[in-house]
matplotlib code that plots the C-alpha trace (Angstrom):
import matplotlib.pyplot as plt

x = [0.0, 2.9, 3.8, 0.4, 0.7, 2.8, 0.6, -2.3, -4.9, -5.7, -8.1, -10.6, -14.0, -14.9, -15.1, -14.9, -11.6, -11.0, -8.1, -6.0, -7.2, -10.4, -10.1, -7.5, -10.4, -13.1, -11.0, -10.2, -14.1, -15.5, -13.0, -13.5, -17.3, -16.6, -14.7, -17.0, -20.1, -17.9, -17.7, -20.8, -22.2, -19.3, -20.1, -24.3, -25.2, -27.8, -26.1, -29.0, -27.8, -24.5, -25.4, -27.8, -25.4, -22.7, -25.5, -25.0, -21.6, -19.7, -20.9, -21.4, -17.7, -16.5, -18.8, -17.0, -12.9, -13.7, -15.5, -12.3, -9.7, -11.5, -11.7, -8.2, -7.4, -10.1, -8.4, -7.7, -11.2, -12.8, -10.3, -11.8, -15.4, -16.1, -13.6, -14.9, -16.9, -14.4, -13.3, -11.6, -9.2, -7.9, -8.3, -9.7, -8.8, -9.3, -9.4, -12.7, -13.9, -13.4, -15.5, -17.9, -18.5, -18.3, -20.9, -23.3, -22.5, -23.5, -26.6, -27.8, -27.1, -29.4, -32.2, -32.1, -31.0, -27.9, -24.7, -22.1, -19.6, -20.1, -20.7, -17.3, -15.4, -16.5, -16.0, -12.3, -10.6, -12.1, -11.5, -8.0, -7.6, -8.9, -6.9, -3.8, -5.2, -6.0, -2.8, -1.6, -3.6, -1.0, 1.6, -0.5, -0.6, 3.2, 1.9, 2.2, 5.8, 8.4, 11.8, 14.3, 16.4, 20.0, 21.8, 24.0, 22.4, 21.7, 17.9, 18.9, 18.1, 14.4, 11.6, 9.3, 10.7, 8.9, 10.5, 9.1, 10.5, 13.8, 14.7, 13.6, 11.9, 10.6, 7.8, 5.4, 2.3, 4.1, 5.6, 2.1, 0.2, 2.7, 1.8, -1.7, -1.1, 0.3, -2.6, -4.9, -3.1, -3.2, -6.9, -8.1, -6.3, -7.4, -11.2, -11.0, -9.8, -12.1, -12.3, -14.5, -16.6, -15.4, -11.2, -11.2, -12.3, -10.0, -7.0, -7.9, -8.1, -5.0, -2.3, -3.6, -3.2, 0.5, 1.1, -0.1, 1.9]
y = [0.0, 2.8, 2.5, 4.0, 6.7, 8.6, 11.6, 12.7, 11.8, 8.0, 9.2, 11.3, 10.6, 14.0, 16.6, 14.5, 13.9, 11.0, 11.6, 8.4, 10.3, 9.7, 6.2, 5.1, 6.9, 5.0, 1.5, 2.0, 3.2, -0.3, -2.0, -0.8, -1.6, -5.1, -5.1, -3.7, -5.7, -9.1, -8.2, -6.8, -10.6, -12.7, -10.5, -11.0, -7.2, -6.1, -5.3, -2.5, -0.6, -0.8, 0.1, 3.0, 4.4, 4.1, 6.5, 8.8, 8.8, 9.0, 11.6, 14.0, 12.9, 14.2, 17.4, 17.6, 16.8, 19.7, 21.9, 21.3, 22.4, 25.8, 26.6, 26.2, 28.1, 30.4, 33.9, 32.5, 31.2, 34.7, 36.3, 33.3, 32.4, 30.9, 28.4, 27.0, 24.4, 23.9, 20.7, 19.6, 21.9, 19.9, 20.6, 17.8, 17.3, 13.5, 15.3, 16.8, 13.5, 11.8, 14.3, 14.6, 10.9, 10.7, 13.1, 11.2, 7.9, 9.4, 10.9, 7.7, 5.1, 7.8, 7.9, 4.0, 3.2, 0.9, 1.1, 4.0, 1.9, -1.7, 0.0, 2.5, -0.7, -2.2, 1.0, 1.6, -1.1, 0.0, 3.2, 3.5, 0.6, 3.4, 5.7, 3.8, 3.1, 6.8, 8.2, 6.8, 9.4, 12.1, 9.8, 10.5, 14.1, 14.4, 16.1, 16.1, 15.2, 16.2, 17.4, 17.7, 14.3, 15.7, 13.6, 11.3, 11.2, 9.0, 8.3, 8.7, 4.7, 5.7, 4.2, 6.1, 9.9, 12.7, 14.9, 18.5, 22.4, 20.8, 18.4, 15.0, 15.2, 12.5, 10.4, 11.4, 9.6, 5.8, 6.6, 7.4, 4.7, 2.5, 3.3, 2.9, -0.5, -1.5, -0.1, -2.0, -5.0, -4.2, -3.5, -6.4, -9.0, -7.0, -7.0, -10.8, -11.4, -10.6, -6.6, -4.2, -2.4, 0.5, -0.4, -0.9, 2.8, 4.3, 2.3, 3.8, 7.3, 7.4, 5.3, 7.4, 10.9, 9.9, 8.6, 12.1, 14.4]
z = [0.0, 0.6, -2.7, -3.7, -1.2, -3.3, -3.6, -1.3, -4.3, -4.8, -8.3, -9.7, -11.3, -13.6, -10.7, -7.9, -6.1, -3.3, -1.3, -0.1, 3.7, 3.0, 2.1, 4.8, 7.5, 6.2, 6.4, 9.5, 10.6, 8.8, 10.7, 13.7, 13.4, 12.7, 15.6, 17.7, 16.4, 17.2, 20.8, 21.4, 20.1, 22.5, 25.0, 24.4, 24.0, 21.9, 18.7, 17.6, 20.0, 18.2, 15.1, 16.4, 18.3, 15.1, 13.0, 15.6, 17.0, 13.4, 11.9, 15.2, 15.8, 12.9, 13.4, 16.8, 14.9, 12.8, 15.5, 17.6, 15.0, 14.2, 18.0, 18.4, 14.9, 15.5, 15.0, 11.1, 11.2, 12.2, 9.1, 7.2, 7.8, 4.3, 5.7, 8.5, 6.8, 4.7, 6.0, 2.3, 3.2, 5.8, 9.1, 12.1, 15.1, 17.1, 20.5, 19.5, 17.6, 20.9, 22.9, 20.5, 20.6, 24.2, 25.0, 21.9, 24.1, 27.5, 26.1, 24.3, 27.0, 29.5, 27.0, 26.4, 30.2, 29.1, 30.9, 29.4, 30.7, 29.3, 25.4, 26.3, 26.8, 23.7, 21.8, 23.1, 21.4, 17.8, 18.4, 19.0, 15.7, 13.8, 15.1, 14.6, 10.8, 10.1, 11.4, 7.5, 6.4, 7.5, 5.5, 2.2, 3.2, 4.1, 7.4, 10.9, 10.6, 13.6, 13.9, 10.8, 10.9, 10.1, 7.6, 9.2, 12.6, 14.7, 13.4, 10.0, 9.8, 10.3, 7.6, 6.3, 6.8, 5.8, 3.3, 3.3, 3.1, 1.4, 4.4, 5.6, 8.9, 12.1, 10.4, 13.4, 12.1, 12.3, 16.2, 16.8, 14.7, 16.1, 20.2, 18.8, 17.8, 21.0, 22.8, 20.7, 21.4, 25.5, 25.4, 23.1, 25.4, 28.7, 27.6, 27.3, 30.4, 33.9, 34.6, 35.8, 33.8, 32.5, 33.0, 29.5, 28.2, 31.4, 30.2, 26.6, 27.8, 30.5, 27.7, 24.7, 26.6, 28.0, 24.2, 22.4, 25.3]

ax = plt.figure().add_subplot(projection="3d")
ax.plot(x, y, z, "-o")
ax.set_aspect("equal")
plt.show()
């Protein structure tokens, strides 16, 4: 697949243009449902719930990454308001995707009286697969790179560098699709063995913050 990610555009059909972003986000949403749907069955949970609250969460989480990114950009956004819906442009931010679909969790488990908790634990493990899936997106971009890697360094063995303003920099996206990975692997084994309800999400939410700072 890297060899195709050689330019942020994977093809175009007459006016429309899909991005390689697009397409890496949406592979790792489908798998993430799959994922999601398997465990809600082994674990004997009512898998309408699932799927209603997928129609909601997904789309009001990427209301909330986009929400999130003009906040934080805000006096451009203010010079700029033609942009703020702009998303195409780039701009979204998985801090505000996660709070976004948070909030739609809490509010649908109230309204249907299910337990936040049990559906969070399910969630958390598909969640951060996606996130270690879409952070390939930035590699078909050639953004959110790091520091410039100085030829002859020490890290000048790294794959996958990012080369941009003339120099090649710290491929940011794999360090972090990489700890993703690992904390994919930690909660899929942990939510198969006995624990209380709601470890599961916690774990998620304490690993993934000490991963991003």
């Amino acid at each position: 697949m890297i060899g195709f990610l050689n330019s942020a555009i994977a093809f175009s059909l007459g006016p429309l243009t899909v991005r390689w972003y697009g397409i890496i986000l949406c592979l790792g949403m489908a798998l993430g449902i799959i994922l999601a749907l398997r465990e809600a069955r082994r674990q004997h949970q009512d898998e309408e719930h699932l799927l209603n609250m997928l129609l909601l969460i997904i789309p009001l989480a990427v209301l909330g990454a986009r929400l999130y990114y003009v906040l934080f950009n805000l006096n451009w956004y203010l010079a700029h308001p033609a942009d703020i819906l702009a998303s195409w442009k780039g701009g979204l931010a998985i801090h505000g995707a996660v709070i976004a679909g948070v909030l739609v969790l809490i509010i649908y488990c109230r309204v249907k009286k299910t337990d936040f908790f049990r559906w969070a634990d399910i969630l958390a493990p598909s969640l951060i697969l996606g996130q270690a899936i879409g952070r390939w997106g930035n590699f078909a971009n050639q953004e959110a790179y790091g520091p410039v890697i100085a030829d002859g360094s020490f890290w000048s063995w790294m794959p996958l560098q990012v080369y941009a303003d003339g120099a090649y920099h710290h491929p940011t996206f794999l360090y972090e699709s990489a700890g993703d990975l690992a904390l994919f692997i930690f909660l899929i084994v942990l939510i198969r063995r006995p624990h209380r309800v709601g470890a599961v999400f916690a774990w998620y939410l304490i690993f993934y913050s000490v991963l991003r700072f």
